[in-house]
Backbone of each chain as ProteinMPNN parsed JSONL, in Angstrom:
{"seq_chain_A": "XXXXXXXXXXXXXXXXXXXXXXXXXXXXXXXXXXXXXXXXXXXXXXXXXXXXXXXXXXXXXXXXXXXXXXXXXXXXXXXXXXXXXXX", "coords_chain_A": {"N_chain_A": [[85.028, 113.057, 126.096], [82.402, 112.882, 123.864], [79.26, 114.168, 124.176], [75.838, 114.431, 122.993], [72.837, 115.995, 123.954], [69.412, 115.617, 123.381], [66.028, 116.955, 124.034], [63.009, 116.886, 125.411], [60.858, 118.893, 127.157], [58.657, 120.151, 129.602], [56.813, 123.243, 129.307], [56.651, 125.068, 131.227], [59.709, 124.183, 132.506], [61.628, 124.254, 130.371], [63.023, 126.501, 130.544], [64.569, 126.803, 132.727], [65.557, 123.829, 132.511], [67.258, 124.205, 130.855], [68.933, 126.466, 131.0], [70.686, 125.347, 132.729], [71.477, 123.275, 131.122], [73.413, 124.975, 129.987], [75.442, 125.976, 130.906], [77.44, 123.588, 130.759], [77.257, 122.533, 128.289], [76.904, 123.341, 124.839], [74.414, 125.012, 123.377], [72.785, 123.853, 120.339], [70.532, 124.052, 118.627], [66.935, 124.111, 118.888], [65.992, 122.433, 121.439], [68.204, 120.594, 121.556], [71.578, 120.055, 122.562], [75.454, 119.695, 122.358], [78.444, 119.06, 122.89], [82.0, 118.493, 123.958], [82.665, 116.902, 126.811], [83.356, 115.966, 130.621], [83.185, 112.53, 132.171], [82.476, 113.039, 134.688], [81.659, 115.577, 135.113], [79.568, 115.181, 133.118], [78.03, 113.472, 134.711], [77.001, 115.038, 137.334], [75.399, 117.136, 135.589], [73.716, 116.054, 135.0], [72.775, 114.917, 137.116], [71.795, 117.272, 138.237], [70.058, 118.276, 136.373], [68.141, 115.978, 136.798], [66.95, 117.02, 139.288], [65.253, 119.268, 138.332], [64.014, 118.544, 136.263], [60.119, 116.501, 135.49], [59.794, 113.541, 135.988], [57.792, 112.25, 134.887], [56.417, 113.987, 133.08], [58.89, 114.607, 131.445], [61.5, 114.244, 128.419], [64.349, 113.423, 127.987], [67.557, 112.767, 125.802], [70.019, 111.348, 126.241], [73.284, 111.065, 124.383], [76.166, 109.498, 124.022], [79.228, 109.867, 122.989], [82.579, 108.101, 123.279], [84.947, 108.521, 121.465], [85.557, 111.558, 119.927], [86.393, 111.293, 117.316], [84.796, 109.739, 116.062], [82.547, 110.145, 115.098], [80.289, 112.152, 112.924], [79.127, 115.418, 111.73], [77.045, 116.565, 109.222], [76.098, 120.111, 108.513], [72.67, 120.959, 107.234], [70.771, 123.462, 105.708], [70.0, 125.795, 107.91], [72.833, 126.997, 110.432], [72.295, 127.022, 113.435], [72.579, 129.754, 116.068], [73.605, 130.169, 119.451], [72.304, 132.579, 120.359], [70.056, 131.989, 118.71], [68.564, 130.868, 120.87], [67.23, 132.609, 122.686], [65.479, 133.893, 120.879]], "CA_chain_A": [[83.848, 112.405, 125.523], [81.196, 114.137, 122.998], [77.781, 114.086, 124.372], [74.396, 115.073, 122.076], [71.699, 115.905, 124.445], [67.995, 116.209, 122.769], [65.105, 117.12, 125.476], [61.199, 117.411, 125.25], [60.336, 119.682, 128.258], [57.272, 120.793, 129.774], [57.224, 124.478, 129.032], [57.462, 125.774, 132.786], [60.344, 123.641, 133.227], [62.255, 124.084, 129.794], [63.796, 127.341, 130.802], [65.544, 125.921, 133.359], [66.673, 122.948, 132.066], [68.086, 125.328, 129.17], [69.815, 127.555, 131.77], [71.244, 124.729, 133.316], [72.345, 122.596, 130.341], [74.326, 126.027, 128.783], [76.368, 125.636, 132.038], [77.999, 122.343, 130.477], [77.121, 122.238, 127.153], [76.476, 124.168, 123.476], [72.367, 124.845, 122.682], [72.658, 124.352, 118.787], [69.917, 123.707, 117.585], [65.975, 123.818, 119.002], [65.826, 120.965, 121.764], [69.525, 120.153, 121.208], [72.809, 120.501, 123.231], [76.05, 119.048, 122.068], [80.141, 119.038, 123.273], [82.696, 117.675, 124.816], [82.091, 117.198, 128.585], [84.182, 114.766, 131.107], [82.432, 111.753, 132.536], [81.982, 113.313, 135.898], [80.884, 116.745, 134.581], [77.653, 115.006, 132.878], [77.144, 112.647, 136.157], [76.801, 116.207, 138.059], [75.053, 117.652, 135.243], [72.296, 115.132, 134.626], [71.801, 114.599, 138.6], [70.761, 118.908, 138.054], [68.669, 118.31, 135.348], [66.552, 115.107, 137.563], [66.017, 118.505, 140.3], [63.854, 119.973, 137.401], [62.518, 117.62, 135.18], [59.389, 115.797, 135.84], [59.859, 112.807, 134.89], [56.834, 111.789, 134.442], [56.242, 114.634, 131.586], [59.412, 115.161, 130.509], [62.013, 113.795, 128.342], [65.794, 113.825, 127.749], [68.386, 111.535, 125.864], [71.756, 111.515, 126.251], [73.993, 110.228, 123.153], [77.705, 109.561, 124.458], [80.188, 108.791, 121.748], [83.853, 108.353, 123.849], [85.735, 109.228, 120.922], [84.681, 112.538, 119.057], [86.802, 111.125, 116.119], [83.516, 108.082, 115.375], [80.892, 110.881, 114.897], [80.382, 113.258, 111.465], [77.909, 116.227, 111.843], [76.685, 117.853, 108.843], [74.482, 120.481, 108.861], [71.663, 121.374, 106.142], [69.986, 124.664, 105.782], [71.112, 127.226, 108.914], [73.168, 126.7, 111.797], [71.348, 127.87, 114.638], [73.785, 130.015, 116.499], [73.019, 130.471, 120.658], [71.639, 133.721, 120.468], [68.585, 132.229, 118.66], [67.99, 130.292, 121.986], [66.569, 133.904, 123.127], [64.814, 134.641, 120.026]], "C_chain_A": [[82.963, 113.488, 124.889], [79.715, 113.619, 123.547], [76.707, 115.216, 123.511], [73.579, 115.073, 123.267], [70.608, 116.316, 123.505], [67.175, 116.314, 123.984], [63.755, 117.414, 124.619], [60.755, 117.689, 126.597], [59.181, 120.363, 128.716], [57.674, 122.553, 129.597], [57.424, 125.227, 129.937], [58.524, 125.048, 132.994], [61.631, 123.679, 132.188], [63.306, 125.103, 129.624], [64.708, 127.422, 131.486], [66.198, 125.05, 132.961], [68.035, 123.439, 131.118], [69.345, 125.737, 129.846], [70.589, 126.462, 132.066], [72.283, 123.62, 132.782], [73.629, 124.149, 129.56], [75.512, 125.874, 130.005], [77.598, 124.46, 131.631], [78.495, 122.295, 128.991], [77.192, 123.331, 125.952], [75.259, 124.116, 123.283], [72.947, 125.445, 121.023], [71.852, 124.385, 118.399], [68.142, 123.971, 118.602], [66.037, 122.408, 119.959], [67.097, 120.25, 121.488], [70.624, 120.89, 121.61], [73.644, 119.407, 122.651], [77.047, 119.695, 122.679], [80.792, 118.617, 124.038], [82.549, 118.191, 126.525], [82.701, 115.647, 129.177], [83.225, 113.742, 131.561], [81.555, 112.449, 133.876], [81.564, 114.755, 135.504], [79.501, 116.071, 134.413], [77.656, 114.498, 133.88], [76.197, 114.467, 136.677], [75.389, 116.669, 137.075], [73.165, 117.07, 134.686], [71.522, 114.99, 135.868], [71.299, 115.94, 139.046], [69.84, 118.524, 137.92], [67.476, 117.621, 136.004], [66.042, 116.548, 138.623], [65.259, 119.236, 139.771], [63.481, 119.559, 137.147], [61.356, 117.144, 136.571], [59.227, 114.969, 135.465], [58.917, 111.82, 134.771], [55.765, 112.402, 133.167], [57.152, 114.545, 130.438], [60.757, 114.515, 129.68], [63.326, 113.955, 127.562], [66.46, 112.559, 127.5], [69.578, 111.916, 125.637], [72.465, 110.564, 125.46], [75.584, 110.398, 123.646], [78.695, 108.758, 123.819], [81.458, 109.195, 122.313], [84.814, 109.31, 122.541], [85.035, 110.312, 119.797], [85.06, 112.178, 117.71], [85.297, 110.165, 115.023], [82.534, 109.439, 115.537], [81.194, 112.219, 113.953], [79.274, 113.803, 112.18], [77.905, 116.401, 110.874], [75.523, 118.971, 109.017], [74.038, 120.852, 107.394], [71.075, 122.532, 106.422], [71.135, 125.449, 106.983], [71.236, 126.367, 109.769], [72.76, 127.51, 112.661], [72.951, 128.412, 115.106], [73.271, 130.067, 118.222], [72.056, 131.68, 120.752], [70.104, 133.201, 119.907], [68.283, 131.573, 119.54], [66.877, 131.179, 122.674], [65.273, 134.064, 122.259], [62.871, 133.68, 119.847]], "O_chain_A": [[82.826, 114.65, 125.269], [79.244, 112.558, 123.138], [76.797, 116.442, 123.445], [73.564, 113.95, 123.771], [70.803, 117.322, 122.823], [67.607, 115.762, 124.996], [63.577, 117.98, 123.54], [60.265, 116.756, 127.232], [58.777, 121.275, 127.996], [58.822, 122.957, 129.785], [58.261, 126.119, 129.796], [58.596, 125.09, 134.222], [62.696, 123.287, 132.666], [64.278, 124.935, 128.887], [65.725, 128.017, 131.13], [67.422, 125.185, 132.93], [69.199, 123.115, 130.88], [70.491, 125.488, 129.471], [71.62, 126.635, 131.416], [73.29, 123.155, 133.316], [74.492, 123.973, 128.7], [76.626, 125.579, 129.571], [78.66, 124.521, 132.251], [79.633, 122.104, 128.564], [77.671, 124.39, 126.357], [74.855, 123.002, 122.95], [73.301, 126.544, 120.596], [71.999, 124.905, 117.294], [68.7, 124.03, 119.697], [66.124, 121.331, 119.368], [66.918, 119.088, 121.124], [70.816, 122.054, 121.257], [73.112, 118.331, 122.379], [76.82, 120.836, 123.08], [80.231, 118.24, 125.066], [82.407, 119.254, 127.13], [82.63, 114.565, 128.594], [82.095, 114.144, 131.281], [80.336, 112.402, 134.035], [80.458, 114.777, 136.045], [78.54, 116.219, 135.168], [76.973, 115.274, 134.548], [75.064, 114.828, 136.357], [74.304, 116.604, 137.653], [72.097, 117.52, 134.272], [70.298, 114.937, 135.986], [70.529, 116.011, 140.005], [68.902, 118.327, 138.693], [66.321, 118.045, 136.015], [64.886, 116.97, 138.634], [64.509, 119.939, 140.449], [62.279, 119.61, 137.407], [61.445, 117.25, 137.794], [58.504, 114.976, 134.468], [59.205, 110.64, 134.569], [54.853, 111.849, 132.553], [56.904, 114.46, 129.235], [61.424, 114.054, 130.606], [63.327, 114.614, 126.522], [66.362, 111.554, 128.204], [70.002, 112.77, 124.859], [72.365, 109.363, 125.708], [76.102, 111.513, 123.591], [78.987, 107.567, 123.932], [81.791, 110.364, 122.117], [85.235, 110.459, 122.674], [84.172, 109.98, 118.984], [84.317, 112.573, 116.811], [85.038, 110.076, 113.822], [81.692, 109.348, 116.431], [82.055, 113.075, 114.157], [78.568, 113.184, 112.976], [79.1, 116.622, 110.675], [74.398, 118.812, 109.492], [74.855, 121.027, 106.49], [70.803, 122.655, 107.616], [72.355, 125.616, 107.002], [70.521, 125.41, 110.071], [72.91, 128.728, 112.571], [74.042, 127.929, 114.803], [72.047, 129.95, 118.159], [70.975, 131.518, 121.319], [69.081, 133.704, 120.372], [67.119, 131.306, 119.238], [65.84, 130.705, 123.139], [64.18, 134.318, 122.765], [62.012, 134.157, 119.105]]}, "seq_chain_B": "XXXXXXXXXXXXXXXXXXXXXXXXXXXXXXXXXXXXXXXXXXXXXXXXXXXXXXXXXXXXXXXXXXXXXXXXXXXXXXXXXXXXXXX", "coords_chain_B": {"N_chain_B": [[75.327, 101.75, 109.275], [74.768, 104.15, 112.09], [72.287, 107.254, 112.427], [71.388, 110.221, 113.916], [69.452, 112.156, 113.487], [68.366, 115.823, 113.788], [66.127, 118.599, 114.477], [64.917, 121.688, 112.961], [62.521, 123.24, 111.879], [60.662, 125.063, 109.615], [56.932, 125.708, 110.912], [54.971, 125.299, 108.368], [56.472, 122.924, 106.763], [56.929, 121.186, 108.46], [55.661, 118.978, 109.153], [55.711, 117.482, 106.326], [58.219, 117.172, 106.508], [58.895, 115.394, 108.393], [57.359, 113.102, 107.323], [58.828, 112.303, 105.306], [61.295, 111.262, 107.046], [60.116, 109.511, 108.42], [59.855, 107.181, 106.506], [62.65, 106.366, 106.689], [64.094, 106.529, 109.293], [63.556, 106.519, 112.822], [61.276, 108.096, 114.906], [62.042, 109.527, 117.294], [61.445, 111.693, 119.456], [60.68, 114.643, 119.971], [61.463, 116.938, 117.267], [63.669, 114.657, 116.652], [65.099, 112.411, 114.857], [66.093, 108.898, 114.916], [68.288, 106.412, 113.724], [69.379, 102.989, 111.763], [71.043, 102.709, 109.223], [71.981, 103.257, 105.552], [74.895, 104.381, 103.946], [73.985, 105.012, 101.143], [71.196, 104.895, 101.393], [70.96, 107.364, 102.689], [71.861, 108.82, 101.067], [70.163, 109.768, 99.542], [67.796, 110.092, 101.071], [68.415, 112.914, 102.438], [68.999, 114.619, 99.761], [65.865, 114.114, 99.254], [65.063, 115.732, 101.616], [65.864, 117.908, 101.244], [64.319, 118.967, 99.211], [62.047, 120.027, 100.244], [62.459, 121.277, 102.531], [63.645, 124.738, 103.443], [66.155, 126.525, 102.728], [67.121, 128.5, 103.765], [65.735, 129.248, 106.081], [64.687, 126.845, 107.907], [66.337, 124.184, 109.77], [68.981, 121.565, 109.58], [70.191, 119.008, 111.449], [72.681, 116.387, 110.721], [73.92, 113.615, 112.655], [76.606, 111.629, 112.052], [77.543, 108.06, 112.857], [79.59, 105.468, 112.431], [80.209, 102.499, 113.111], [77.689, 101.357, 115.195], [78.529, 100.386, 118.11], [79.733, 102.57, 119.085], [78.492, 104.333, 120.397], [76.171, 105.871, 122.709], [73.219, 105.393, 124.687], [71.405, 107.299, 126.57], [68.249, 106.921, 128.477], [66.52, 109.844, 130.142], [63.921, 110.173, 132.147], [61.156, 110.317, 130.357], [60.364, 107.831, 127.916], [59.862, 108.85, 124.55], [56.806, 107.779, 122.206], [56.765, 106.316, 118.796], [53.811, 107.262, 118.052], [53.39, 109.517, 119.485], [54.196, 111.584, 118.121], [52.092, 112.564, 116.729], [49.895, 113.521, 118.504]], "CA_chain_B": [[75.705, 102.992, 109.978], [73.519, 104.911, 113.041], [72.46, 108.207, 112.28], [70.682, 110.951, 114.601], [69.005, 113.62, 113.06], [67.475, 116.674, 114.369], [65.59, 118.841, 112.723], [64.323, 122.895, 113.21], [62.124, 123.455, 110.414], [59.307, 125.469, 109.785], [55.664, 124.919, 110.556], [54.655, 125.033, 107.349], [57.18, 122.093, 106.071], [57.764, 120.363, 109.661], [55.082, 117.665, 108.659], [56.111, 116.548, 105.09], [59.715, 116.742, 106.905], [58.515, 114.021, 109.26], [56.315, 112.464, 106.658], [59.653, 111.918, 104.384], [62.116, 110.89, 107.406], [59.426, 108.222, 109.106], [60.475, 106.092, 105.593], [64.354, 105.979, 106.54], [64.385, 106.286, 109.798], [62.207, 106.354, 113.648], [60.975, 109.143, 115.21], [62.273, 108.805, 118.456], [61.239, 112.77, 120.89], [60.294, 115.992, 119.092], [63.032, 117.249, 116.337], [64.66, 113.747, 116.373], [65.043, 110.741, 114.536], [67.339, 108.171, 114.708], [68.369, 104.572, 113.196], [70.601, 102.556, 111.309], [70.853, 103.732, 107.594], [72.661, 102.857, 104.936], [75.323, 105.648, 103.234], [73.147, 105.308, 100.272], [69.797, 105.548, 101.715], [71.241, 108.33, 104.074], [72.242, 110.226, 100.569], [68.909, 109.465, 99.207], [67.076, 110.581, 102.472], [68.773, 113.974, 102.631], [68.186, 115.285, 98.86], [64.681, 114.765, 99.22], [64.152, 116.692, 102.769], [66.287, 119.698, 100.657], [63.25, 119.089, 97.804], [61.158, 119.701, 101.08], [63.111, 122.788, 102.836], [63.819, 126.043, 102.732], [67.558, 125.988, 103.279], [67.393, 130.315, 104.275], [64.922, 129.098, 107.262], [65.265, 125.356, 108.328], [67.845, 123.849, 109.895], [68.467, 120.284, 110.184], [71.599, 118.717, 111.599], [73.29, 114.937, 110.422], [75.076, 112.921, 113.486], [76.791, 110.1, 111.413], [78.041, 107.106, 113.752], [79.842, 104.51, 111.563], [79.92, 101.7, 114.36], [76.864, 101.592, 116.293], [78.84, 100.156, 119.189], [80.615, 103.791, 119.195], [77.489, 105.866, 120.613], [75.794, 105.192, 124.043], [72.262, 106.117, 124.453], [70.301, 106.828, 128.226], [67.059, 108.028, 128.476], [66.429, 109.945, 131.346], [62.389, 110.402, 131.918], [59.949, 109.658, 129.332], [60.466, 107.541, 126.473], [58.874, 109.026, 123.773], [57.134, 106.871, 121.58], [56.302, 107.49, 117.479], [52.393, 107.606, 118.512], [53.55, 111.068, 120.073], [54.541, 112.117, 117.187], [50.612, 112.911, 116.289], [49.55, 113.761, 119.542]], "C_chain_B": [[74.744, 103.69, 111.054], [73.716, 106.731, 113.184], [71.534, 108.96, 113.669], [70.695, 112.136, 113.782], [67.702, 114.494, 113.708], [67.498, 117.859, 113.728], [64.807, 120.108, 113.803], [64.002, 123.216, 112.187], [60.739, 124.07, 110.642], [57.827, 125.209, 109.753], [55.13, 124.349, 109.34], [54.87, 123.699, 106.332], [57.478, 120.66, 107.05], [56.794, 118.869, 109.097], [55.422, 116.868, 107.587], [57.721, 116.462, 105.57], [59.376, 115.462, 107.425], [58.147, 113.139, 108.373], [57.614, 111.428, 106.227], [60.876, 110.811, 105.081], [61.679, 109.71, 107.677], [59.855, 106.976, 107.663], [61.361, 105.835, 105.183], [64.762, 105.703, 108.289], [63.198, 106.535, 111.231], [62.52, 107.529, 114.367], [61.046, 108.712, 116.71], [61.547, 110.593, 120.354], [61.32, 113.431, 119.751], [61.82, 116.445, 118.676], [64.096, 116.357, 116.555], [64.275, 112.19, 116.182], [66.409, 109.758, 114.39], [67.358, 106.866, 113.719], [69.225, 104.075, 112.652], [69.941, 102.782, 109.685], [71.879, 103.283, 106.886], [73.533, 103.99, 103.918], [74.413, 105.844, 101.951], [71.483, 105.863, 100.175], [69.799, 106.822, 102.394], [71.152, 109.534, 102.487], [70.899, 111.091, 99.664], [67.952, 110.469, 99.929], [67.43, 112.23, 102.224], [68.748, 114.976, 101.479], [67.045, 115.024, 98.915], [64.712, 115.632, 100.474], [64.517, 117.741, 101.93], [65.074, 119.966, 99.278], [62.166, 119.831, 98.748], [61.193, 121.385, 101.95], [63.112, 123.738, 102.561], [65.25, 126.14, 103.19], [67.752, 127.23, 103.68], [66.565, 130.04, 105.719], [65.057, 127.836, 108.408], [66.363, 125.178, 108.453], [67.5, 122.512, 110.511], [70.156, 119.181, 110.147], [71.611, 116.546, 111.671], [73.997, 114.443, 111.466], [75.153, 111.606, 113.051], [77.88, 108.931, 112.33], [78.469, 105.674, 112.935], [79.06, 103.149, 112.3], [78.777, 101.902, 115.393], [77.639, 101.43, 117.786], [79.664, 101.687, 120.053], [79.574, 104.531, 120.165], [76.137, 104.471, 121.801], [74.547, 105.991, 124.093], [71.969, 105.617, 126.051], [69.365, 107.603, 127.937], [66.424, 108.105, 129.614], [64.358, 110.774, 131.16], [61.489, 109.515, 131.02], [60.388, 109.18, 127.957], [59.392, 107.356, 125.365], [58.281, 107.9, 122.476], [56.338, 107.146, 119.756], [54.65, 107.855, 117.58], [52.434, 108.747, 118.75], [53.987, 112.039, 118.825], [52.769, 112.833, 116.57], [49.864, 113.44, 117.579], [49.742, 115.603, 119.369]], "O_chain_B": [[73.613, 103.727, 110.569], [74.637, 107.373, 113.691], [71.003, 108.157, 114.436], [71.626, 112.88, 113.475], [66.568, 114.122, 114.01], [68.275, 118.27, 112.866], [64.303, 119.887, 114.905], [64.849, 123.536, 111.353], [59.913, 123.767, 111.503], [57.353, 124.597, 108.796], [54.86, 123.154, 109.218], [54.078, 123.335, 105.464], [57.968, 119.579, 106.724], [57.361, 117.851, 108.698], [55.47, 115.648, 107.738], [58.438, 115.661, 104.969], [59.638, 114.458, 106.763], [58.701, 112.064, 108.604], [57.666, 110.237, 106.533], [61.391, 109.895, 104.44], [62.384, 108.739, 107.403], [60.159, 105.844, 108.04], [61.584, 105.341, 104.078], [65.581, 104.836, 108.594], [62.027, 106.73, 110.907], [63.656, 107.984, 114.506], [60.364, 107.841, 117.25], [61.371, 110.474, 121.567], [61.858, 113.034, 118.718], [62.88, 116.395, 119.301], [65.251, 116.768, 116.669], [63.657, 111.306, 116.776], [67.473, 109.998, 113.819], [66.383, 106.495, 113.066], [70.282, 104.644, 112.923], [68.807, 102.945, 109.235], [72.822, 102.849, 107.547], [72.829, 104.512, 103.053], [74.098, 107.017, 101.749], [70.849, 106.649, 99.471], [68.732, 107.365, 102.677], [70.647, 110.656, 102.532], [70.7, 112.254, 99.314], [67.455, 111.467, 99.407], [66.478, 112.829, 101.725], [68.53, 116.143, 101.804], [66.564, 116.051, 98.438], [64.116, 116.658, 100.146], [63.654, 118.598, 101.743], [65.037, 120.967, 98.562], [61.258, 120.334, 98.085], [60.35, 122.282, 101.98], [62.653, 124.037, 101.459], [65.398, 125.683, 104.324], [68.892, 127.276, 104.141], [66.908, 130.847, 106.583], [65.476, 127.971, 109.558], [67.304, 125.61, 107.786], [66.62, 122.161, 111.297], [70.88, 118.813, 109.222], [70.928, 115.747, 112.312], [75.14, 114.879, 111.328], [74.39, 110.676, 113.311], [79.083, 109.193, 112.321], [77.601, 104.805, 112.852], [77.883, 102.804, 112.192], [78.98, 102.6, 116.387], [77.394, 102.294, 118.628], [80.025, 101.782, 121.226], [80.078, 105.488, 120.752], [75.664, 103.335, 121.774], [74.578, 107.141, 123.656], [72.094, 104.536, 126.625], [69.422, 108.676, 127.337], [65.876, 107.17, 130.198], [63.855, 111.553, 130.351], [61.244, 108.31, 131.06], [60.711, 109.929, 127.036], [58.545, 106.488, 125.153], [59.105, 107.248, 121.834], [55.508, 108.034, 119.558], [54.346, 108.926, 117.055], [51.483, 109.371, 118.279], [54.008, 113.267, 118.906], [52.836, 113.83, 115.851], [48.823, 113.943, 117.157], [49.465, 116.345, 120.312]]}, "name": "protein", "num_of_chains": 2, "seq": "XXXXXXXXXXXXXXXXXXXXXXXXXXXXXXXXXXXXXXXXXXXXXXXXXXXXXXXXXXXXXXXXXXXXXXXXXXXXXXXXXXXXXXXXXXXXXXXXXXXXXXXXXXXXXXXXXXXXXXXXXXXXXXXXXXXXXXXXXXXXXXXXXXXXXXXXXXXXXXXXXXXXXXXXXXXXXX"}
């Protein structure tokens, strides 16, 4: 399965989530994780993420398209690469 | 068609980015909009943001979903709503 995560994180709490989604996922983009990941991988990986968030600040959606074949990316302008996650 | 776009763009431009997307599609959590779109309005939509861009700085990524029924959405926490978008 291909999962998109996007997130809006409180800023003490978005360093973590970060750390914790790179564990699973790809950070492409600003607020954006994407790649293939099994069903029971994200269960695990989402019942992390509730041990940080607050979820009464903060917010995360999970886009889960079974087959990666039904979903086009392009991109426009730059592709973020991981390293600017740091920068 | 249901698109998701997310969007790293510079201060300077991030507002008339928003300005341009809010009249194709909804502003759903910081650097993302989603909705259903039409390949024409989608091709429409995407030469103006590049009228809008800087394509050496910005980066702003297309997830095209033919079939809505293809792509599964949860939202874990806070669902943001476009009001936040000004906030």
């Amino acid at each position: 399965m291909f999962v998109i995560i996007t997130y809006d994180i409180g800023h003490k709490r978005v360093g973590k989530v970060c750390k914790k989604m790179r564990e699973y996922l790809d950070w492409t983009q600003n607020s954006v994780f994407e790649g293939e990941i099994t069903v029971g991988a994200l269960t695990k990986c989402i019942r992390e993420l509730h041990e940080i968030m607050n979820n009464e600040e903060d917010s995360l959606y999970v886009y889960q398209i079974n087959n990666p074949k039904h979903i086009k990316k392009t991109i426009h302008g730059q592709e973020k690469c991981p390293i600017d996650l740091f920068l």
